[in-house]
C-alpha positions in Angstrom: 0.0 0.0 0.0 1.6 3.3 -1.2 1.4 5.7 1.6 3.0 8.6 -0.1 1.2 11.5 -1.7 2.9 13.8 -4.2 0.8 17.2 -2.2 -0.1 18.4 1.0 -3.4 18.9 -1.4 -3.6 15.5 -2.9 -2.8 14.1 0.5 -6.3 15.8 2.0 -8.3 15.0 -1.4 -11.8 13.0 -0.9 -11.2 12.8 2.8 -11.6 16.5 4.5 -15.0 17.3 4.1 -17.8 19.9 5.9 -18.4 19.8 9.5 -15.6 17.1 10.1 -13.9 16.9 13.6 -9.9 17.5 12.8 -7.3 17.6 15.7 -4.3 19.1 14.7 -0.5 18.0 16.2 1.7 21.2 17.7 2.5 23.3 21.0 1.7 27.1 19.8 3.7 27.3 16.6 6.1 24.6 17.5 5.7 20.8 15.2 3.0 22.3 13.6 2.1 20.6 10.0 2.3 23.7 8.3 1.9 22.3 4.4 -1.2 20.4 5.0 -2.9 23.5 7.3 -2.6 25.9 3.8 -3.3 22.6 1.5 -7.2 22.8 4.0 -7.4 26.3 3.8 -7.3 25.8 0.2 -9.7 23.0 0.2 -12.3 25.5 1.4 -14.0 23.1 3.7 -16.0 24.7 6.4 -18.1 24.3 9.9 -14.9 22.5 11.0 -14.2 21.5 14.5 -10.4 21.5 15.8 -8.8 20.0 18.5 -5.6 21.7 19.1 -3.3 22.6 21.8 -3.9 26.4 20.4 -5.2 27.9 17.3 -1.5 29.6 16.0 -1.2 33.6 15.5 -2.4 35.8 13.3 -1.7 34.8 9.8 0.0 31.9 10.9 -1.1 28.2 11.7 -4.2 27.8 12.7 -4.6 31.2 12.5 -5.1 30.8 8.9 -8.3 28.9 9.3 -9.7 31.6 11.4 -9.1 34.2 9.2 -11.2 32.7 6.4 -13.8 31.3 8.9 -13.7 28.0 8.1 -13.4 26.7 11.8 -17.1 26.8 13.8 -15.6 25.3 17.0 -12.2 24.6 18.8 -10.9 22.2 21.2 -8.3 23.6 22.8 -6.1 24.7 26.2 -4.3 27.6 25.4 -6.1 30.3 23.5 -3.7 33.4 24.0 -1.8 34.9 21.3 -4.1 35.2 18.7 -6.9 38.3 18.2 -8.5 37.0 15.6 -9.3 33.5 17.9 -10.4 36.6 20.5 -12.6 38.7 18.4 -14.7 36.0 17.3 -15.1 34.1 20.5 -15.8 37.5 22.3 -18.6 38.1 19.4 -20.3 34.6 20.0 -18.8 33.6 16.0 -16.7 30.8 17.8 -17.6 28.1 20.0 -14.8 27.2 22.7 -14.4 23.9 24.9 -11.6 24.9 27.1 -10.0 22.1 28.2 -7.0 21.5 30.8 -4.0 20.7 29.1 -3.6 17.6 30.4 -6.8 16.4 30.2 -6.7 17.3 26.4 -3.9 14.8 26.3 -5.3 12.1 27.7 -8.5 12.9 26.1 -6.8 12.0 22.6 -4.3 9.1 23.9 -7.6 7.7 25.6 -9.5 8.2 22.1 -6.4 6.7 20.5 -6.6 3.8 23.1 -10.2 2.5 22.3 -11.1 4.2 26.6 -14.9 5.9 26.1 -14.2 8.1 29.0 -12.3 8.5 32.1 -12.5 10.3 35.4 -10.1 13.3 36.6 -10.1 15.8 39.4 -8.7 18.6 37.2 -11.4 20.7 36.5 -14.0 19.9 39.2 -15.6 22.7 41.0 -15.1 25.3 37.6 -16.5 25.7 34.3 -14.6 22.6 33.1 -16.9 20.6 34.6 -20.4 22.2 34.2 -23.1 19.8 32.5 -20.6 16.3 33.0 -20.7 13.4 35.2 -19.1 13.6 38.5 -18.5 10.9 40.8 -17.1 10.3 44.1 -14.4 8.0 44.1 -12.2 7.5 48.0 -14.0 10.4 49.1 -12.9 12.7 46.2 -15.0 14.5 43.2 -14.3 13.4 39.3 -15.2 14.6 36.4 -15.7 12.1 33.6 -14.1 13.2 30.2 -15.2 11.5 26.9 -12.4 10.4 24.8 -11.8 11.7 21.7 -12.2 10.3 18.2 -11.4 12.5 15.3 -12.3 12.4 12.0 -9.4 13.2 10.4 -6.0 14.1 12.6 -3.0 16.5 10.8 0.4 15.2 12.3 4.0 16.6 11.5 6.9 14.0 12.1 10.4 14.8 10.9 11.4 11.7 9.2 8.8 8.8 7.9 9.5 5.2 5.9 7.5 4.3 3.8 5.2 1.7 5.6 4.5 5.0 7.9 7.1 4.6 11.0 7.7 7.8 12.3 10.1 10.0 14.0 9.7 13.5 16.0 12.3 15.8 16.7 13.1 17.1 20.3 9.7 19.1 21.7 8.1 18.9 18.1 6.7 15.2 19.2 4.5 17.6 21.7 0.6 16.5 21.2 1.8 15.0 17.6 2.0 11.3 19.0 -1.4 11.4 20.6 -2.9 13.2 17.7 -2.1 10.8 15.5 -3.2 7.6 17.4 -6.6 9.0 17.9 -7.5 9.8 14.2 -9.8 7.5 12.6 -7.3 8.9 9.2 -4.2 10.0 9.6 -2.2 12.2 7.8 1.4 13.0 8.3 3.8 16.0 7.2 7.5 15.4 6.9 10.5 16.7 6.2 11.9 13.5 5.2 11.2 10.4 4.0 13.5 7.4 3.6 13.3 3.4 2.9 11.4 0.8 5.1 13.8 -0.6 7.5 16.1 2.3 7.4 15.5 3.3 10.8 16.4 1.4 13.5 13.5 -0.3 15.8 14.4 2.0 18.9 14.4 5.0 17.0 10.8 4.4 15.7 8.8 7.3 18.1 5.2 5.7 16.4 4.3 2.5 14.3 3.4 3.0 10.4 -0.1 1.3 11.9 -1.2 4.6 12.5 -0.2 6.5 9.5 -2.4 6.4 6.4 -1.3 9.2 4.3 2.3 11.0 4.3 3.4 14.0 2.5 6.9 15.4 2.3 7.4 19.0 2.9 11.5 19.3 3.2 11.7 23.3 3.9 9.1 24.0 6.6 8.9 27.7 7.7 9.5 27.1 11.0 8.1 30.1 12.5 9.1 31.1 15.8 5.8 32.7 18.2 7.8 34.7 20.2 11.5 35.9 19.5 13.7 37.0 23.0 16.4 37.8 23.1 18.5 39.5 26.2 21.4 41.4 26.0 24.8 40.3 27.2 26.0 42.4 30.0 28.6 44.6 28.6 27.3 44.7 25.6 
């Protein structure tokens, strides 16, 4: 089975579709799959809902996707950084299930994992847990949380085979593992791809089980969110 598409766009053709549930890998702008993110703002599909970490920056990411409207509703932790994601949520345009960060994670490795559900404490007592089950377990209050199963999940990896075996590089594995576990279809960005059985076992981060689609994108931009930098003393 030839898992290698020659686009971001042919990789995403007669699979995205309306009102789909997409979770996308990355930590702000960090392992983000940048290629396939333009290749679905170019699809033009709409009503989307996205589980991500955050929604990107302006112009950037996710960001993207917000600035032509095609996401309705996201599924995120960290929603700082971008005003576009702040207008339209403050305006009632976009729907918002904030979610702990790591319940998020565990939402999508449970999905990943076949678990319906499972109970934490994070979250009981606040908003998190209005309108969900609670139960008393020792003498403490859960919350359940539903697992999640999405339609289609957007991963970026670093290197691929060609049976799918991936690897991540440093903090760009981030929610990219999970991500792509919990997808019913999987597709993966990556900025290289070499022969099956090139890689050594160990230095497999995630079986080719998972993987359904790859697409290489060599030259990523790479954009950094936030650039610091502090002055030597003396300087």
């Amino acid at each position: 089975m030839n898992k290698i598409y020659p686009s971001a766009a042919k990789a995403l053709a007669g699979v995205v579709q309306d009102g789909q549930l997409l979770a996308v890998g990355g930590f702000g702008l960090c392992g983000i799959p940048e290629a396939l993110i333009d290749a679905l703002r170019a699809s033009a599909v709409k009503d989307l809902t996205v589980i991500s970490n955050n929604a990107g920056v302006d112009g950037f990411g996710l960001g993207k996707l917000l600035e032509t409207r095609q996401i309705k509703k996201m599924i995120s932790s960290y929603v700082g950084e971008n005003k576009e994601f702040e207008r339209q949520y403050l305006a009632g345009e976009l729907q918002l299930e904030f979610t702990p960060q790591g319940t998020l994670a565990e939402k999508l490795r449970a999905g990943g994992a076949g678990i319906p559900a499972f109970y934490t404490k994070t979250g009981v007592g606040t908003i998190v847990a209005e309108g969900k089950e609670l139960r008393e377990f020792d003498g403490e209050t859960y919350v359940m949380e539903r697992g999640l199963l999405p339609d289609v999940s957007l991963v970026k990896a670093h290197r691929a085979d060609k049976s799918g075996n991936l690897q991540f590089r440093y903090t760009a594995r981030n929610f990219n593992p999970a991500v792509a576990m919990a997808g019913r279809i999987t597709i993966v960005e990556v900025e290289e791809i070499v022969e099956t059985g090139t890689m050594e076992p160990d230095q497999v981060h995630l079986p080719g089980i998972y993987v359904h689609r790859i697409v290489l994108n060599a030259t990523p931009e790479k954009r950094i969110e936030k650039r610091t930098i502090s002055e030597k003393a003396g300087a």
